[in-house]
ZAROTOR-596520 format. One line per field, with one value per atom (N, C-alpha, C, O): residue number from 1; residue in three letters; atom name; y, x, z. Coordinates in steps of 0.001 Angstrom, whole numbers. Each point is the difference from the previous one (the first is absolute). Example, Ala and Ser with C-alpha at 12.3 -4.5 7.8 and 13.67 -1.06 7.14 Angstrom:
n = (1, 1, 1, 1, 2, 2, 2, 2)
res = (ALA, ALA, ALA, ALA, SER, SER, SER, SER)
atom = (N, CA, C, O, N, CA, C, O)
y = (-5690, 1190, 1200, -19, 1069, 1190, 1090, 1108)
x = (13190, -890, 900, 1036, -1386, 820, -770, 509)
z = (7800, 0, 0, 665, -1385, 60, 730, 169)
% end
This chain:
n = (1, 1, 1, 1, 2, 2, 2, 2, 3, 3, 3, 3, 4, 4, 4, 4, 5, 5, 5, 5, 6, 6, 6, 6, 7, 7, 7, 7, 8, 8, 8, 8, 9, 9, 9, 9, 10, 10, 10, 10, 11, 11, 11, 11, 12, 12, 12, 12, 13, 13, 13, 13, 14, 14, 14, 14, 15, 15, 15, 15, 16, 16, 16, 16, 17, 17, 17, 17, 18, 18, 18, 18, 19, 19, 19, 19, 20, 20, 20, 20, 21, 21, 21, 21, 22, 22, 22, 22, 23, 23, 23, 23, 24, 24, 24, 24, 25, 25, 25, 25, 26, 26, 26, 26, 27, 27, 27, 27, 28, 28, 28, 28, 29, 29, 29, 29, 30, 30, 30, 30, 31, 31, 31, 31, 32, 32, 32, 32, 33, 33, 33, 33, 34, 34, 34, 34, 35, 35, 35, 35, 36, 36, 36, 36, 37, 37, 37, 37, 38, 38, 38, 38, 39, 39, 39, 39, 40, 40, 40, 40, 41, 41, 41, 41, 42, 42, 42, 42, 43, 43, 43, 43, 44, 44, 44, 44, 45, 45, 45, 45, 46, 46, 46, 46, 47, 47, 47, 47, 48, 48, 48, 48, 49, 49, 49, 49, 50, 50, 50, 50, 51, 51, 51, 51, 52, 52, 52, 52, 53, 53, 53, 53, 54, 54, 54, 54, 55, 55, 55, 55, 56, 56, 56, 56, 57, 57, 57, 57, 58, 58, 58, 58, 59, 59, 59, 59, 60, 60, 60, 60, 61, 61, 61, 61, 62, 62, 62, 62, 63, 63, 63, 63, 64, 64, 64, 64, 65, 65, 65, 65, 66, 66, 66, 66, 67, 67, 67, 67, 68, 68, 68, 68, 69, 69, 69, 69, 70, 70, 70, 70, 71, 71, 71, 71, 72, 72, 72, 72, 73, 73, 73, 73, 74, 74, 74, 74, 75, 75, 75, 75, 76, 76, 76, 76, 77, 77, 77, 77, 78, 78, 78, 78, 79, 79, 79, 79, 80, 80, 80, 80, 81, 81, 81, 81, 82, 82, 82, 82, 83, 83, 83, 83, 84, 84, 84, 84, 85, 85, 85, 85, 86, 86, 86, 86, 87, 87, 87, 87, 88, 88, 88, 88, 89, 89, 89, 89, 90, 90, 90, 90, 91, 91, 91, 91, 92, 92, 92, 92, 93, 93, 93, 93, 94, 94, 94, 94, 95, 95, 95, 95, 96, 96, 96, 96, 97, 97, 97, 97, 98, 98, 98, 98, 99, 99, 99, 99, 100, 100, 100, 100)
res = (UNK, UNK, UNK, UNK, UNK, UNK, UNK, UNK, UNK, UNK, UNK, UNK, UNK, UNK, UNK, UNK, UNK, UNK, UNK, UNK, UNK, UNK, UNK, UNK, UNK, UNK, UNK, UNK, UNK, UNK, UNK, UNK, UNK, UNK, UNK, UNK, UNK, UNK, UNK, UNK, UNK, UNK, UNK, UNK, UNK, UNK, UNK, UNK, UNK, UNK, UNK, UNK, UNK, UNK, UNK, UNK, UNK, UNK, UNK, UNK, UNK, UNK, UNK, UNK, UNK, UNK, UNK, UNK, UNK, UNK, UNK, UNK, UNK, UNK, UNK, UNK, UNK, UNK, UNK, UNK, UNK, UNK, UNK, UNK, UNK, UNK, UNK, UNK, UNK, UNK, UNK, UNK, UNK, UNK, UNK, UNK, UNK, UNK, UNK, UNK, UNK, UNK, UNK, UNK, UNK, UNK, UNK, UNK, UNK, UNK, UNK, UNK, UNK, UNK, UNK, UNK, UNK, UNK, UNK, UNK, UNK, UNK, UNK, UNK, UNK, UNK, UNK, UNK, UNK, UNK, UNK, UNK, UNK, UNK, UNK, UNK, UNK, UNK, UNK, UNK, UNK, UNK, UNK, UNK, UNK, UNK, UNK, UNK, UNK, UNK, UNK, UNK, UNK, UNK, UNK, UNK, UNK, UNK, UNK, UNK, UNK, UNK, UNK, UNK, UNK, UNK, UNK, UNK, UNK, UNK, UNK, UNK, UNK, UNK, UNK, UNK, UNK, UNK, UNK, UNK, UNK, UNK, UNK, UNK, UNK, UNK, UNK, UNK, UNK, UNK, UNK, UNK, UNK, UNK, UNK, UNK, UNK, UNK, UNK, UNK, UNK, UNK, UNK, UNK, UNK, UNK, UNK, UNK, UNK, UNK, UNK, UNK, UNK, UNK, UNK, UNK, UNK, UNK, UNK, UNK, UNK, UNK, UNK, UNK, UNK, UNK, UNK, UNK, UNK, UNK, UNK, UNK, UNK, UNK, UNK, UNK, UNK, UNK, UNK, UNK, UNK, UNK, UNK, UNK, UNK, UNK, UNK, UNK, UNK, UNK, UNK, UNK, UNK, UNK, UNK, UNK, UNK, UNK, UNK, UNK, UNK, UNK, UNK, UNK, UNK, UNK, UNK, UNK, UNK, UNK, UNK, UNK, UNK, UNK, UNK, UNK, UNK, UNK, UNK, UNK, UNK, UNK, UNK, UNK, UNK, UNK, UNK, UNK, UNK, UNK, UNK, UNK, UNK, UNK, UNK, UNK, UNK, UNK, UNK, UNK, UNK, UNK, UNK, UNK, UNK, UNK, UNK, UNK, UNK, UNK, UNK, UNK, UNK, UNK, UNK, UNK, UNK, UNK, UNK, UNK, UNK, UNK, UNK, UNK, UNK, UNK, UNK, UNK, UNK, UNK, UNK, UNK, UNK, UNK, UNK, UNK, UNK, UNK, UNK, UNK, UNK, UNK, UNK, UNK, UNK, UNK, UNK, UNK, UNK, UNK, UNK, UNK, UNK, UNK, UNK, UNK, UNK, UNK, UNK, UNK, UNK, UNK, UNK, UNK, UNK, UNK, UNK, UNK, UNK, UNK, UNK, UNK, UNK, UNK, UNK, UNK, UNK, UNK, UNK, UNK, UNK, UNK, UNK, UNK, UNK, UNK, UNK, UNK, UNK, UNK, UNK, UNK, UNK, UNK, UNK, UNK, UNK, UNK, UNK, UNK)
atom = (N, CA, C, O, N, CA, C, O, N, CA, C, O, N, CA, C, O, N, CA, C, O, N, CA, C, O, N, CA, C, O, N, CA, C, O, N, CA, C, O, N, CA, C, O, N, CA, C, O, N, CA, C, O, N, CA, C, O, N, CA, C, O, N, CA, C, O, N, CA, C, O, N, CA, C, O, N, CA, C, O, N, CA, C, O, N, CA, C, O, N, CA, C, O, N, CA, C, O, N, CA, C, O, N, CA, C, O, N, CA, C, O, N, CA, C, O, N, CA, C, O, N, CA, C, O, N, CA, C, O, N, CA, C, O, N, CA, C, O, N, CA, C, O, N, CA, C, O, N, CA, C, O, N, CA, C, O, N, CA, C, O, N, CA, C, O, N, CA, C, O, N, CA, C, O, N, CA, C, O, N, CA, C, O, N, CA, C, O, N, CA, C, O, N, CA, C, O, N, CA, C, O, N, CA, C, O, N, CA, C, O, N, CA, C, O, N, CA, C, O, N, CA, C, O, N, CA, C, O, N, CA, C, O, N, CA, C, O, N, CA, C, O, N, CA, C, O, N, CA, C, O, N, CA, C, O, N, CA, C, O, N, CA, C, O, N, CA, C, O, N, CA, C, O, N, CA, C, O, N, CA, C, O, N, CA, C, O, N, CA, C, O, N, CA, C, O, N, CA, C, O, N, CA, C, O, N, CA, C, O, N, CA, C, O, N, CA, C, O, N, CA, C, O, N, CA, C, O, N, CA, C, O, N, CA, C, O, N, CA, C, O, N, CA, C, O, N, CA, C, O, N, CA, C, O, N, CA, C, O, N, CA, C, O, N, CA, C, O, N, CA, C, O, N, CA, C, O, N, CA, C, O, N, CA, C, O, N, CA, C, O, N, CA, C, O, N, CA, C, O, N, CA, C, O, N, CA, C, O, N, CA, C, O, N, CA, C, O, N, CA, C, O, N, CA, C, O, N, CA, C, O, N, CA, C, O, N, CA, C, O, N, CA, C, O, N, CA, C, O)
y = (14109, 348, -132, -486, 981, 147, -1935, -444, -295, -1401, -961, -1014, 1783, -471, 245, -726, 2171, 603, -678, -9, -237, -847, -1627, -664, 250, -919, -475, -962, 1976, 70, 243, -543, 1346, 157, -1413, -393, -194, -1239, -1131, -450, 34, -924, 704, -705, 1867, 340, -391, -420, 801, -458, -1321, -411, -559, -1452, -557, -876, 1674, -379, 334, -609, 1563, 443, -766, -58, -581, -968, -1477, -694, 295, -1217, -30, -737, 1760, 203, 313, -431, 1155, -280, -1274, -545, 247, -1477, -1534, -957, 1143, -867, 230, -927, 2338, 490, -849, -266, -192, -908, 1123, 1199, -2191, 730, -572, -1190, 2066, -332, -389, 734, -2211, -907, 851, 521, -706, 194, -1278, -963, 1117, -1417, -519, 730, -1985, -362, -140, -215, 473, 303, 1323, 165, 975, 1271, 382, -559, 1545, 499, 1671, 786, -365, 1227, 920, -718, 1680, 719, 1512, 849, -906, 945, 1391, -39, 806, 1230, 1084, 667, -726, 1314, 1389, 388, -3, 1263, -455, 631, -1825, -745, -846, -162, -637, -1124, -838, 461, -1475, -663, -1615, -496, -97, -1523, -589, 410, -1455, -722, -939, -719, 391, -1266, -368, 575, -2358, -1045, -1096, -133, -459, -849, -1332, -475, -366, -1223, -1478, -977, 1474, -910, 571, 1189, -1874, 312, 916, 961, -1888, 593, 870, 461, -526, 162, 1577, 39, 959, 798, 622, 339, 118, -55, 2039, 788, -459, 1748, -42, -486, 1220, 156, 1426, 749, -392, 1041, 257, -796, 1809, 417, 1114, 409, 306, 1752, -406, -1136, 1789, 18, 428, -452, 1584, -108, -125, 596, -1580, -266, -779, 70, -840, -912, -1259, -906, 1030, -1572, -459, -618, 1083, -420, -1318, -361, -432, -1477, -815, -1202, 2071, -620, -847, 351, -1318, -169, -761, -804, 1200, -563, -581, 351, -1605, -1031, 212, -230, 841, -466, -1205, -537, 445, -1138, 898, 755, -1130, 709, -1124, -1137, 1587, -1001, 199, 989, -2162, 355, 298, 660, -1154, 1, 1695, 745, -410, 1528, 813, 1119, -1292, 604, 1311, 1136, -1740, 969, -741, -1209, 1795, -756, 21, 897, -2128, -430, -322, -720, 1180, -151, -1160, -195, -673, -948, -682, -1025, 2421, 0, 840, 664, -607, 1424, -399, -255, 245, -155, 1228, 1007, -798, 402, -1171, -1128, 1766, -511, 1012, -472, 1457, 269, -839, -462, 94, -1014, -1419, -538, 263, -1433, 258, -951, 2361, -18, 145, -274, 1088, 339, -1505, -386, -82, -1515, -1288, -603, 293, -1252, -1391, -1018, 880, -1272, -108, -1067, 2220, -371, -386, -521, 652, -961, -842, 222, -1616, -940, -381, -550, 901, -95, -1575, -431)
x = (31519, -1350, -201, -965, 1996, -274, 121, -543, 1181, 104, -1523, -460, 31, -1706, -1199, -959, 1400, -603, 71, -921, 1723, 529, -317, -639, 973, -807, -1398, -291, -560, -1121, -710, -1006, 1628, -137, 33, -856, 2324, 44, -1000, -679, 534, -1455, -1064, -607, 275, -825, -617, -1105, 2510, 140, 152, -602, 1214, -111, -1503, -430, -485, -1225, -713, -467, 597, -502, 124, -718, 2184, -140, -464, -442, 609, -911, -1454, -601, 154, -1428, 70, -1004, 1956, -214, -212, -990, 2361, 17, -1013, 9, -920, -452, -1728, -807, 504, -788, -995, 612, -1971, 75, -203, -251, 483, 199, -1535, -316, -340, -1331, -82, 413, -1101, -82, -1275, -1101, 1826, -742, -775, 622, -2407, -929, 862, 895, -966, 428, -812, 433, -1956, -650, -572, -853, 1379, -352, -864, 10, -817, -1234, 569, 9, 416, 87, -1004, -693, 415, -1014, 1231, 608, -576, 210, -522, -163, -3, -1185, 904, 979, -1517, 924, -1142, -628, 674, -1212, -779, -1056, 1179, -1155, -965, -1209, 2580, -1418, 1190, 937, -1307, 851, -72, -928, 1935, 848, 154, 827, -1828, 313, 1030, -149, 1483, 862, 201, 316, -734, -9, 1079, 774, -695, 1082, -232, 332, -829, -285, 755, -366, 1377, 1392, 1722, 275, 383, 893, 1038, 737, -1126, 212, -736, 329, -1373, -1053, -1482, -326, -75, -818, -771, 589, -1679, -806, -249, 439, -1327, 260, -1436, -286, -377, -1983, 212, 825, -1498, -398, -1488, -936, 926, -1557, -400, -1102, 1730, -57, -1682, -75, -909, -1145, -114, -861, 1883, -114, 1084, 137, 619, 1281, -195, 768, -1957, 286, -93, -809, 2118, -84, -491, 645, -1681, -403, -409, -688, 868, 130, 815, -62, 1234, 1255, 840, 975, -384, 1015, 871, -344, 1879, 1085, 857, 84, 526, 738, 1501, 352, 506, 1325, 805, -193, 1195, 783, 1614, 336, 430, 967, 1037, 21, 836, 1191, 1478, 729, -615, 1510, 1436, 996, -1212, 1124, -28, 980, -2317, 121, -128, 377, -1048, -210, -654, 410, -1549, -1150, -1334, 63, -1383, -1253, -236, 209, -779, -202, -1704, -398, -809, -593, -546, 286, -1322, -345, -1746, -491, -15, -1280, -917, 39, -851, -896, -1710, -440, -223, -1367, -883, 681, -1991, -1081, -929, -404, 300, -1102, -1283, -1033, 1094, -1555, -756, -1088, 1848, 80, -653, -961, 1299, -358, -1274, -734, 412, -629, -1648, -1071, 1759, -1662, -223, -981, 2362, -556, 882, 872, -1414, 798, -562, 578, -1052, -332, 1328, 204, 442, 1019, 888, 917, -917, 1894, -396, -1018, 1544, 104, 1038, 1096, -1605, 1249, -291, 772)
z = (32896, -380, -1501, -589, 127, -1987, -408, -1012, 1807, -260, 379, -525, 1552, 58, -1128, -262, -388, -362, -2093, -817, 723, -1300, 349, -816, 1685, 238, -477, -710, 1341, -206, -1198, -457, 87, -1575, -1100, -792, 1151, -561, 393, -923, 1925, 382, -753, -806, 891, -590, -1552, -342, -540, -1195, -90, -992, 1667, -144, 63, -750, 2012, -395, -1387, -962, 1282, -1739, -1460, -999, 1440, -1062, 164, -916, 2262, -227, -345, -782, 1585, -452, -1296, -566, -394, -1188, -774, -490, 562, -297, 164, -774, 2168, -38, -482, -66, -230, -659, -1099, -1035, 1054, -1158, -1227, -126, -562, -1618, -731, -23, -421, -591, -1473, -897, 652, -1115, -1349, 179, -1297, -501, -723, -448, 384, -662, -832, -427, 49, -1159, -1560, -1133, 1741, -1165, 247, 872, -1755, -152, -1018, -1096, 1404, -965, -312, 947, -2223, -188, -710, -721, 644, -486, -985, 652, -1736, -377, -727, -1219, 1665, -425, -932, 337, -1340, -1232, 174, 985, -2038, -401, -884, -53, -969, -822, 643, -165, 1414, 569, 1078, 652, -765, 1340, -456, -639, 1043, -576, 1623, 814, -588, 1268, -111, -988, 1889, -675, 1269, 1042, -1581, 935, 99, -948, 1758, 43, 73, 1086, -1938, -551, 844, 654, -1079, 1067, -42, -161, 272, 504, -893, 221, -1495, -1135, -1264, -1093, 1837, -1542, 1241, 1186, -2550, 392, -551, -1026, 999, -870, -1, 837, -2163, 457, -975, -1094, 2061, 130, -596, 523, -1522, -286, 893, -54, 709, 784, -641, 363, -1328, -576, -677, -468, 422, -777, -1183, -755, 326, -1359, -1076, -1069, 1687, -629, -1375, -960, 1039, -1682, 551, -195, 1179, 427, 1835, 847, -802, 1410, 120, -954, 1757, 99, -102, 258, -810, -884, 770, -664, 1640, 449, -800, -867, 1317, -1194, 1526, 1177, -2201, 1510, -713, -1157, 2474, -501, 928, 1091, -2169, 1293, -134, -913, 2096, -71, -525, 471, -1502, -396, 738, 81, 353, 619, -925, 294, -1083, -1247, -434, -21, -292, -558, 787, -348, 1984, 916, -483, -239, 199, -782, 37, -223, 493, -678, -1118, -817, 659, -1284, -147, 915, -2036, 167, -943, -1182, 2178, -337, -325, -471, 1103, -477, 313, 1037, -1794, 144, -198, -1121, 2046, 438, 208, 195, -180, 12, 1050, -285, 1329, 936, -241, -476, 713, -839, -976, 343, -2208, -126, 587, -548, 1164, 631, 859, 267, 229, 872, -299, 541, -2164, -658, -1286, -635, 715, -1308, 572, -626, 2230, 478, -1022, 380, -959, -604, -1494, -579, 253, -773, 496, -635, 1862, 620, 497, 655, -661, 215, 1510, -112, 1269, 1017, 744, 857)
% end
């Protein structure tokens, strides 16, 4: 009886792990949108490409609303590195100064 009874137990647990195992495992996007919120204001950061992301100031009375700054990530220093810094407000209230 105790040899049925261990038995059972073990099938038991063998299922348990296949159903673990064949379990799918959930993907994360490859382009992610983050929103970060402090107590001054909040920094949206986007993901441009694979390497490169951009970080939105949305705060209203930060100074710099409109601001976005682009980094790219370097493999050598394994760090971002920033490479440019824009104002779309900017563009949005004087599009005849850029030339795109």
């Amino acid at each position: 009886m105790e040899h049925k009874s261990s038995s059972r137990v073990l099938k038991g647990i063998l299922l348990c792990l296949i159903v673990i195992a064949f379990k799918p495992y959930p993907s994360a996007p490859s382009h992610s949108n983050y929103t970060v919120q402090g107590h001054e204001g909040s920094e949206a950061v986007v993901q441009l490409a694979e390497n490169r992301i951009a970080v939105v100031d949305t705060s209203l009375n930060s100074g710099l609303k409109g601001e976005i700054m682009v980094f790219e990530f370097d493999e050598d220093l394994k760090s971002f590195e920033p490479i440019g810094r824009y104002n779309y407000m900017d563009y949005l209230w004087n599009p005849d100064k850029y030339n795109f």
